[in-house]
N, C-alpha and C positions, 0 to 999 in steps of 0.2 A: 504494500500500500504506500503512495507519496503522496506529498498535500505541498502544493504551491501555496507558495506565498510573498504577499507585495507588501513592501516598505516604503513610502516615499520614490514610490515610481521603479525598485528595483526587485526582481526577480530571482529564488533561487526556488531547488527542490530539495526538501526533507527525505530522507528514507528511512521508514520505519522498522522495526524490526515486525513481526507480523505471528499470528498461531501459525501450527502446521496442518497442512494442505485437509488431512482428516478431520481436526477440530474448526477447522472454518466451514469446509462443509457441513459439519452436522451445527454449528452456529446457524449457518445459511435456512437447513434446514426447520431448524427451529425457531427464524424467526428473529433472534436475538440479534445478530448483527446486525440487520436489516431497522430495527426498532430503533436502534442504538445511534447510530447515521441520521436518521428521519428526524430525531426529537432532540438529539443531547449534546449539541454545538453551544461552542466559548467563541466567540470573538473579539479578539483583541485591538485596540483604535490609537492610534495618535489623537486623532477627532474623533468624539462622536456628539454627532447633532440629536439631539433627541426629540427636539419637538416639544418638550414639556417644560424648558427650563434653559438654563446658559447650556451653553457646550460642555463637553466632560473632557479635559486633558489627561490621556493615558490612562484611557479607561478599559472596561470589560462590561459585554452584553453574555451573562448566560440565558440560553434557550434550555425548557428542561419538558420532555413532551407535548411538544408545540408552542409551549406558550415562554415570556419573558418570566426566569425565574427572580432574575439579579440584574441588576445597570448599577454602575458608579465608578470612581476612580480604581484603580487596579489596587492597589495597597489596602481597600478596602473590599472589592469582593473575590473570592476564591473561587478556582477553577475546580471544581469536582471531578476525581480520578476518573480517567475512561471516556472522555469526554474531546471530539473531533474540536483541538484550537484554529483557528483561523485569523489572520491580521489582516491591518490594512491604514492606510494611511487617514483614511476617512470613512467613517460607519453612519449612516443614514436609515430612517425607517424604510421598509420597502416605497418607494413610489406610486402613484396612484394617477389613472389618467382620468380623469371628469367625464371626459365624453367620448367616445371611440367605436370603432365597430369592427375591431379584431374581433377574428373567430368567426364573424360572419364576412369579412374581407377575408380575400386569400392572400398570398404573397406574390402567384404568377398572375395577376392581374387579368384573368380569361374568364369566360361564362360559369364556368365549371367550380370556381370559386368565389364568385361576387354572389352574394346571396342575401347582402345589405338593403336591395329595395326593390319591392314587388310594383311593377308599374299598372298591374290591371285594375285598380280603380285608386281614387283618391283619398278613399278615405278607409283604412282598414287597425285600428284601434284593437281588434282580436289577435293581430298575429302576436307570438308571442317568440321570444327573442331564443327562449328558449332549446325553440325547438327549429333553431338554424343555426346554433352556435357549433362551431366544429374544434372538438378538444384535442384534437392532433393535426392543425393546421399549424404546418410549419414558421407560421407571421408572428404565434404566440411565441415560438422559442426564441425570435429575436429580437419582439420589445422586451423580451421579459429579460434576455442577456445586457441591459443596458440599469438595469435595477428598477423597471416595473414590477410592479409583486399584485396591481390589486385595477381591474379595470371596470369601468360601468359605460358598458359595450351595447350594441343591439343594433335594431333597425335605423338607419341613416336618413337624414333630411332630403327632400326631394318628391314628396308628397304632402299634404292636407296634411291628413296624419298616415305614418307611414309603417305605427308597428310600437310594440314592447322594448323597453330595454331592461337589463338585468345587471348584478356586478357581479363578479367571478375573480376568483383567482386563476395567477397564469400556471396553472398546474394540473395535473392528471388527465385520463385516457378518456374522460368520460363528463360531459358537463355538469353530472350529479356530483364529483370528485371536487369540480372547479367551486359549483356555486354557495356564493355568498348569501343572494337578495334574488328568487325566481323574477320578479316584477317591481322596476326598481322608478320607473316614470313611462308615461306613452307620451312617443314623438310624433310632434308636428313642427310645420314650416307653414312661415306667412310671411309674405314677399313672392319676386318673380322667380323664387327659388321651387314655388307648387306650384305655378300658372302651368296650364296646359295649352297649348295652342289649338285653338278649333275644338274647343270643350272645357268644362268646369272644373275649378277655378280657371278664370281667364282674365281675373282683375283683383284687386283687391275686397273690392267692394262684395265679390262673387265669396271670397276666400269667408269675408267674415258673414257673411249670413249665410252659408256652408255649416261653420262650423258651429254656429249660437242653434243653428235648425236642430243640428243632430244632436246636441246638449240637452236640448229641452224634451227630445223625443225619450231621452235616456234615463232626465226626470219625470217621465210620464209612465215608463217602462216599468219604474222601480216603483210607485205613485200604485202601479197595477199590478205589479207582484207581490207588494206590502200586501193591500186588500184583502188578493184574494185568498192570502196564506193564512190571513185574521178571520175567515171570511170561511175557511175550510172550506170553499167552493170548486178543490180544481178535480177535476175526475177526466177519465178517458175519452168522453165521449165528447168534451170541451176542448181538451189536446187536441184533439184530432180535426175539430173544426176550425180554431185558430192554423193548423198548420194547412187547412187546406184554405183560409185566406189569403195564408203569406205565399202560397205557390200561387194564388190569383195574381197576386199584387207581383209576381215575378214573371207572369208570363208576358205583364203589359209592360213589363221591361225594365221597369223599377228596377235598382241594387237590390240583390238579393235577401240583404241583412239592414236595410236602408230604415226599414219600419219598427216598430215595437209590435210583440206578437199580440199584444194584451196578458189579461193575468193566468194564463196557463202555457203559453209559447214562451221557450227561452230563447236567446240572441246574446251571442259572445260578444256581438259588437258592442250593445247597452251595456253587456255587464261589464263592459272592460271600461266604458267610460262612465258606467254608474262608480265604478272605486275614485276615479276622478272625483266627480260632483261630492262623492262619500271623505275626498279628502285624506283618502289614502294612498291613493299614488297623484306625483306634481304634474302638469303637463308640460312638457319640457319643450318651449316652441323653440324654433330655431328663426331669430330676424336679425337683420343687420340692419338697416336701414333707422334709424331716428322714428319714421311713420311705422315702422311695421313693430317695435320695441312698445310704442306708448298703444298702439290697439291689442296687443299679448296682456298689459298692464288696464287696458279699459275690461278685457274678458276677465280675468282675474276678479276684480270688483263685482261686476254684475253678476259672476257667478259664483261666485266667494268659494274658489275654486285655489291651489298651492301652483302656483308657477315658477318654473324655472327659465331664466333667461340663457337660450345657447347660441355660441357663436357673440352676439352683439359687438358690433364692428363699430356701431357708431354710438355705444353705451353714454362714451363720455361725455355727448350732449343731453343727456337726460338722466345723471348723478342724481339730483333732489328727487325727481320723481320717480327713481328706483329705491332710492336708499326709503325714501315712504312709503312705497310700496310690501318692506320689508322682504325683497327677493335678492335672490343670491344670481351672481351671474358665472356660468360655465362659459368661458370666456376662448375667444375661437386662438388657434395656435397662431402664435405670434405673426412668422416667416410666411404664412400664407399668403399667395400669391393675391395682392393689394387689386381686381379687378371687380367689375360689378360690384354687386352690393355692397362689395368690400374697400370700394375703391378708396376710402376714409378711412381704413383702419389705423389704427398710431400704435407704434413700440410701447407708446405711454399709457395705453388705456389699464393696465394691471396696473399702474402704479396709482392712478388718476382714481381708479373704481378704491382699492382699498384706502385711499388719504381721505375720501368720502365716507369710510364706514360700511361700503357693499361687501359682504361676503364673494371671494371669486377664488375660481380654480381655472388654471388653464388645461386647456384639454390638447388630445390631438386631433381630432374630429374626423370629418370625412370629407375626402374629394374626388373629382370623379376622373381627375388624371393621375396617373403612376405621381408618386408614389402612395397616393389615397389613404395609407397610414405614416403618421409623420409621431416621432419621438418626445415627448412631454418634456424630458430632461433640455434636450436642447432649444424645447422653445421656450422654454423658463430662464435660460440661460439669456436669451435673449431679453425679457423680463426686467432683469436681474440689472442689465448693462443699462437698462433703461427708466431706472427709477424703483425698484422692488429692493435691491441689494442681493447678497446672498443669503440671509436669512429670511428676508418677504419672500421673493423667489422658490427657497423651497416650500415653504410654507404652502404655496400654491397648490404643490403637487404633493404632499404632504397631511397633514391635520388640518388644514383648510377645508381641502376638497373631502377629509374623512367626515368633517363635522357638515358639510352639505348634502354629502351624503348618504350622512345619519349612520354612520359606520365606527364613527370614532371611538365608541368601545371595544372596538378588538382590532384598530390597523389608525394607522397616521401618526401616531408617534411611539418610543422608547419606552416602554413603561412597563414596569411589574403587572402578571395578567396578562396584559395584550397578549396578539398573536406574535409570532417569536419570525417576520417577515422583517429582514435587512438588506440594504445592500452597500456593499463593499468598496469601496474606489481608492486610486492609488494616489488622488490628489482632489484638489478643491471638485466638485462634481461638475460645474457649470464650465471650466478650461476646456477649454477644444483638446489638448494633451493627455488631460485624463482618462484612464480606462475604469471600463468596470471590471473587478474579477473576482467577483463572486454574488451569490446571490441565495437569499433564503426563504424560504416559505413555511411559514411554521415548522419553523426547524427541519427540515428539509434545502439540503446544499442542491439547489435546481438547475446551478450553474457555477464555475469556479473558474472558465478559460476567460484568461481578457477580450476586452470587447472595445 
């Protein structure tokens, strides 16, 4: 067995001595080695940012069955025998991308793997992130080799509303392995980013009495399912007439899910945006534009409904009336390419949003040219150069975005309990020079080659 390890940017291998070939097998066997790896990592810091407090100089983070057992100066916590050491020049909570849609993005950029957004109608609130996420796409191993640990991923901007998102960790074969949060916000877009050409939306004006229509059918829906469950009215022979309305109402062409069945017809679509209106899941719209920000902020009100601002390009002009609105903004990756909606975005808006008091995380979002997953770490960096610092900066991708959302009891920062997700680097995080080399997830080493 050998264990790299990085110092202030330099490089050597350890070589252990190891059991013999028969007692690691029957370890293997039983289990125990395999436990031992996964859960019971020391790492050792020149820096460690914790998120919770100043910096720790020449510290130790033990991990002890996923979770933080110990943080603090070295002299004060002890490394427990048997236990995988790891250094590094700089130790950081795992990273967190706000908004993204790895897993449902591929890496070869072809049919086969874009699975980000369904274009056959505008308006689909049911799909759920779910059950398009792919836990052995090759894009997760390499945000996750940069020291992402923790993502709120799903369906992509580019419809009305375009789908579920969920958060996941970047780990295991299987998304039941990954997930964090099944149904974490439903996404929409308002602006020319939903307009369809030669059909609805095709304006703004269309977008929002679209989307107030379908809101109120959902409180009509729930209005009808309350009743008739108080009501103990529903039987088969009622099912079965509602459902042969709704094939009425779809042969003259209507969206198939467009309507509320009444009180014995269910509809994935109502019930996805009944937990909206219910004020359990945010609607996470995506605008950039100044006019499309302050109508997201009008729906909010009237339907006293949790909103999340994503992307906001043009935040900065409308500070007072976000920071009153009490919404947080998932603020779009810095470096993105400044056209259309975006054509106003500023380096400054992260710095501009938090000197106002807005909750903001930078994401790395979605685009719909290569490389359509872009890096949080580096666009924070950029962040960073431009008014955040290196403590606001990570903050962003960090306990900000853990306390947005609504995570921050077990990932976003250093702390006794949390989950035991770090990552490694050889020098300040935000340096262009810097690598990452290593990387944890609940005590799980998921990655240790530089990067």
């Amino acid at each position: 067995m050998r264990q790299i390890l990085w110092r202030n940017g330099e490089s050597g291998v350890r070589r252990r001595g190891g059991p013999g070939v028969f007692l690691l097998l029957a370890m293997l066997l039983s289990g125990v080695l395999a436990g031992d790896l996964h859960a019971q990592v020391a790492v050792r810091g020149d820096v460690i940012y914790t998120m919770a407090g100043d910096p720790i100089e020449n510290g130790v983070v033990v991990i002890t069955d996923g979770r933080i057992a110990a943080v603090g100066p070295a002299a004060a916590v002890a490394i427990p025998d048997g236990y995988r050491v790891m250094e590094a020049a700089v130790v950081t909570p795992g990273l967190i991308d706000a908004r993204a849609t790895v897993g449902l993005t591929g890496i070869y950029n072809i049919p086969h793997d874009q699975d980000q957004i369904e274009r056959s109608s505008p308006m689909q609130p049911e799909l759920r992130a779910i059950d398009a996420y792919n836990a052995r796409e090759k894009l997760i191993e390499y945000t996750r080799s940069y020291g992402i640990t923790t993502v709120h991923t799903g369906h992509a901007p580019g419809e009305l509303i375009s789908g579920q998102t969920m958060i996941v960790k970047l780990r295991g074969n299987t998304v039941e392995a990954a997930l964090v949060r099944e149904a974490a916000a439903i996404a929409a877009t308002f602006g020319p980013g939903a307009h369809r050409s030669g059909s609805s939306p095709g304006t703004r004006g269309k977008t929002m009495a679209m989307i107030r229509q379908e809101l109120i059918r959902a409180r009509e829906y729930q209005r009808g399912r309350s009743a008739a469950a108080e009501a103990n009215g529903e039987d088969d022979e009622e099912d079965g007439k509602l459902e042969e309305e709704a094939a009425a109402l779809d042969e003259h062409g209507e969206d198939a899910d467009s309507s509320p069945r009444g009180s014995g017809g269910r509809s994935l679509r109502m019930e996805a945006l009944g937990r909206v209106l219910d004020r359990e899941l945010p609607l996470l719209i995506t605008a950039h534009r100044a006019q499309d920000i302050a109508s997201a902020l009008r729906l909010g009100r009237e339907f006293e409904i949790r909103i999340w601002l994503d992307g906001a390009a043009e935040a900065y002009l409308l500070t007072e009336e976000i920071r009153a609105a009490e919404i947080p903004v998932l603020l779009h990756a810095p470096m993105v390419r400044a056209v259309g909606e975006r054509q106003n975005l500023s380096f400054e808006t992260a710095a501009r949003l938090r000197d106002a008091g807005i909750p903001v995380a930078i994401q790395s979002g979605y685009e719909g040219y290569v490389p359509k997953v872009r890096i949080v770490l580096f666009e924070a960096a950029i962040a960073a150069a431009h008014g955040l610092g290196l403590s606001g900066a990570l903050e962003t991708i960090t306990i900000e975005a853990a306390r947005i959302l609504g995570i921050d009891d077990r990932v976003g920062s250093i702390e006794v309990g949390k989950d035991g997700d770090l990552a490694l680097y050889t020098g300040d995080p935000f340096e262009y020079t810097t690598h990452c080399i290593g990387v944890i997830i609940e005590g799980e080493v998921v990655s240790d080659e530089p990067r």
